[in-house]
N, C-alpha and C positions, 0 to 999 in steps of 0.2 A: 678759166681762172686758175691760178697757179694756186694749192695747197702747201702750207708750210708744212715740212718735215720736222718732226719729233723724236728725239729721244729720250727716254725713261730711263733715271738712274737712280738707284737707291742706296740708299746713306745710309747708317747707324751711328756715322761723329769716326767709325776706326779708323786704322791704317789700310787694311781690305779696302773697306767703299772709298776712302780718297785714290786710291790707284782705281778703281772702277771710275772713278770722276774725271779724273785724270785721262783714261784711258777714252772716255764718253767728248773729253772735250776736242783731244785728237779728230776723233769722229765728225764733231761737229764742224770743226774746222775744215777741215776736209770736204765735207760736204753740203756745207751750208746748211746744217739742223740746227733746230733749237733744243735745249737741253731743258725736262722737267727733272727736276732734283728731287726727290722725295724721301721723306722722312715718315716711318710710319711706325705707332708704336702700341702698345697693348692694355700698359697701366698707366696710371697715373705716375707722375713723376713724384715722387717723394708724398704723394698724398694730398696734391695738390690740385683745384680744382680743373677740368678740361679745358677750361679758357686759359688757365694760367699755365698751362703745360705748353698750348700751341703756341702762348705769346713765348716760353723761353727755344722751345724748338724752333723758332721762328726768327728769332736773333741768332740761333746757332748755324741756322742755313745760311743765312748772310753772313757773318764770320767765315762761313766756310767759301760762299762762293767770291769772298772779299778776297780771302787770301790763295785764292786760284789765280788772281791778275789777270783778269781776263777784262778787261774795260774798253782797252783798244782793240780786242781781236774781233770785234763785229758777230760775239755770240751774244745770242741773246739766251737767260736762263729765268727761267719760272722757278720758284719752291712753290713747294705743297706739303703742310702738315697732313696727315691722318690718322685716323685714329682706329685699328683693329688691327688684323693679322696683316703683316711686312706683308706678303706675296701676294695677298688678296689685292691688299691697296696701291699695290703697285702694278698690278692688271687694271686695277680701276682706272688709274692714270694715265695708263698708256690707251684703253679704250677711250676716255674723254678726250687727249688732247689729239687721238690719231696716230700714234706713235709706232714707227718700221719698225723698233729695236726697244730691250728691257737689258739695261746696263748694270749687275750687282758683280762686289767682290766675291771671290771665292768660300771665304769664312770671315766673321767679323764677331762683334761682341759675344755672342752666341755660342763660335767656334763650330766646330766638326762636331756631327754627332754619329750615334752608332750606327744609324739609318743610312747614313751618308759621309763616312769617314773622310773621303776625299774632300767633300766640299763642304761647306756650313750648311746648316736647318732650313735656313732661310732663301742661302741659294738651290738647294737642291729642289723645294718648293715650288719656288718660283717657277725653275726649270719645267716640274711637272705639270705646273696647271698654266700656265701661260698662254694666250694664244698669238701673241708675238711671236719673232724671234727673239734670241735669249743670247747675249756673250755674258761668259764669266770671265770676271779678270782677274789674272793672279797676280800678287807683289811678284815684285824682280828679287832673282835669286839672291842676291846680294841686300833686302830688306826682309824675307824670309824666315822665320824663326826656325 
């Protein structure tokens, strides 16, 4: 029995994870993966209760995977809200759906930190606890700050 292929990409809504999405769908394209989108997040949005956070993070994913145009390219993409630490929950996803590959931006809402100047918090995380493989993706020189 043939198992579907997974990859794991993780979002924050920036410019960072849409070139990680971007770069994941390449990917899947390529290879015939499926792509889980994940959104993972720490607090409450504005104070608002955990059901009401996943329902707007959960229209945001779809906004987001709407405006990839991807309908006729024969991928198929899952989201998945969560809710705790980015890199935890994004281990978790790629352990449930099976997943070769953990797709995050370089830096994103977060940004660089002292730990990990080169990359974001959340990439560099990731990187260390994972037990996937791991691509980071960088913007193109030319969107770059």
């Amino acid at each position: 029995m043939h198992q579907a292929r997974w990859i794991v990409v993780g979002t924050d809504f920036s410019e960072g994870a849409q070139c990680a999405f971007a770069q994941a769908l390449r990917l899947a394209g390529a290879s015939g993966a499926q792509i889980a989108l994940v959104h993972a997040y720490e607090e409450d949005l504005e104070t608002r209760s955990p059901e009401d956070a996943a329902l707007i993070l959960r229209a945001r994913l779809a906004e987001t995977i709407a405006r990839a145009g991807v309908n006729g390219a024969g991928i198929r993409i899952e989201s998945f809200v969560r809710r705790g630490a980015p890199w935890e929950k994004l281990s978790n996803v790629a352990v449930e759906v099976g997943a070769d590959l953990i797709v995050v931006g370089a830096t994103g809402q977060r940004g660089a930190s002292a730990a990990a100047p080169v990359l974001g918090s959340v990439a560099y995380r990731v990187l260390a606890s994972a037990t996937r493989s791991v691509l980071i993706s960088r913007q193109p020189w030319d969107k770059a700050a």
